[in-house]
N, C-alpha and C positions, 0 to 999 in steps of 0.2 A: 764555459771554461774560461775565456778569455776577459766576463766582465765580473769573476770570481774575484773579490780584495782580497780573500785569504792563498794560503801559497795552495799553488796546485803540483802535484807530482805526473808527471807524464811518461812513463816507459814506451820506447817508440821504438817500435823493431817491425824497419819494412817489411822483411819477408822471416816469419814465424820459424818457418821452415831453415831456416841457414843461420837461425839467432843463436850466439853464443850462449849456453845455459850455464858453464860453470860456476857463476858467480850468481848462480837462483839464492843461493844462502843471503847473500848480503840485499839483494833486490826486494826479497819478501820480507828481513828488515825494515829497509825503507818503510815496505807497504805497511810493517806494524806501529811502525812510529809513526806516521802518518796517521793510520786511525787512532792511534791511542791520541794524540795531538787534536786531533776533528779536522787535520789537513785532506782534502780530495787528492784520491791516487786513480790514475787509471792507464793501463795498457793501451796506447794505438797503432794499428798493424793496419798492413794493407793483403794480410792474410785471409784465406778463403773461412769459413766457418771451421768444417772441418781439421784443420790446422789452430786453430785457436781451441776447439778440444781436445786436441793431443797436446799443443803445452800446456793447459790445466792438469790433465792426467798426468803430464810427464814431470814437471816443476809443483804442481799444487799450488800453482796459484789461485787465490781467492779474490784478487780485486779485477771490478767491471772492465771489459775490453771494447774500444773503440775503432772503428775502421774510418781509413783515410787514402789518399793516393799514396802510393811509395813510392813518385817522384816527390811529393811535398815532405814525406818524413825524413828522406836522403836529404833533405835539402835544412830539417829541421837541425838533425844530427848526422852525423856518416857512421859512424860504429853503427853495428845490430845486435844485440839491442845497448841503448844509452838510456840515462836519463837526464830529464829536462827539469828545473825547477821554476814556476812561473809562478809571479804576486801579480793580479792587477792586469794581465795581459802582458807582461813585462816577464823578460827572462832573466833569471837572475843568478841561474848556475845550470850549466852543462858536466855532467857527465860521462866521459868515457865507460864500458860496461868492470874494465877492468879496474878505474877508481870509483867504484859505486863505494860511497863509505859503508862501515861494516856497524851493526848494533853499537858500538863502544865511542862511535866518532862521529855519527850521523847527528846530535845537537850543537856539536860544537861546530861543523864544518856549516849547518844553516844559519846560525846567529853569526859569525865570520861571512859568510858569503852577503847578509842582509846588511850589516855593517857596514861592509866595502860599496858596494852601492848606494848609501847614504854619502857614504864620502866621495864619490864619485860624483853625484850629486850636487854637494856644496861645490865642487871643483868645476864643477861647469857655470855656477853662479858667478867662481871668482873669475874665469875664461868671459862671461859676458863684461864682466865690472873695468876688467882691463882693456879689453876690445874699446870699451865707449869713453874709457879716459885717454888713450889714446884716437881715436877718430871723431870725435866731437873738437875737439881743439882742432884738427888738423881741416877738418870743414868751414870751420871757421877762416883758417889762414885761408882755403879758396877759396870762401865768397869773396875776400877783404881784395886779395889778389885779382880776381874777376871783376871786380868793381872799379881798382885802381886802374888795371888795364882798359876796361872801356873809358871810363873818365878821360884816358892816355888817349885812346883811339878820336875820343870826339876833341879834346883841344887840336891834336894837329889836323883833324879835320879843318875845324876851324880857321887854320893859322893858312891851311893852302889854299881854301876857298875863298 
């Protein structure tokens, strides 16, 4: 999952059992945009078996379910269930279960979210370019400073010895 380049969709509902369902409409969306796309979907719970067949039966869900700790999915997201949108290892949109986008909005909210992280991107390029035009110079004035100052230290040595 994480050395997947293509986006991965990740539904994370630590405990099956206490997962908000009302918004199954919009999530199994997702799930069909996703395969119609060739994008991986999959459900990770820290639910028993058992439980992960009663939300099949209960929602009809059809995509694969993964198990995990549900301290590490509390930790991925806090809502139950959210989803998660991952390119590359890389997260690139969280969702609360209440703004899971719906069939009508689910392309437009992933090309916007891929976007913004491009430019977030170059914005970190222009964060290093500024960093080193200002501290390269400024290194410069140490050494020149370090150097005068000992030059400084060895003349008056000089002058008292």
């Amino acid at each position: 999952i994480l050395q997947d380049s293509g986006l991965v969709f990740l539904l994370i509902a630590p405990k099956l059992e206490k997962a908000a369902d009302e918004r199954m409409d919009a999530m199994n969306d997702v799930y069909d945009y996703a395969s119609e796309e060739g994008f991986s979907f999959y459900c990770v719970t820290g639910s028993a078996l058992d439980a992960i067949e009663f939300w099949r039966d209960h929602t009809g869900a059809e995509y694969p379910f993964l198990t995990a700790d549900e301290v590490l999915l509390k930790t991925i997201i806090r809502s139950n269930p959210g989803l998660v949108l991952l390119q590359g290892g890389t997260i690139k949109k969280k969702w609360h279960y209440n703004d899971i986008p719906d069939e009508y909005t689910i392309k437009g909210e992933i090309a916007r979210c891929l976007v913004e992280n491009d430019i977030k991107s170059k914005e970190d390029g222009f964060l290093v370019t500024n960093l080193l035009t200002f501290a390269v110079p400024l290194l410069f004035v140490w050494v020149y400073d370090l150097i005068r100052y000992r030059r400084r230290r060895k003349e008056e040595h000089l002058l008292y010895n």
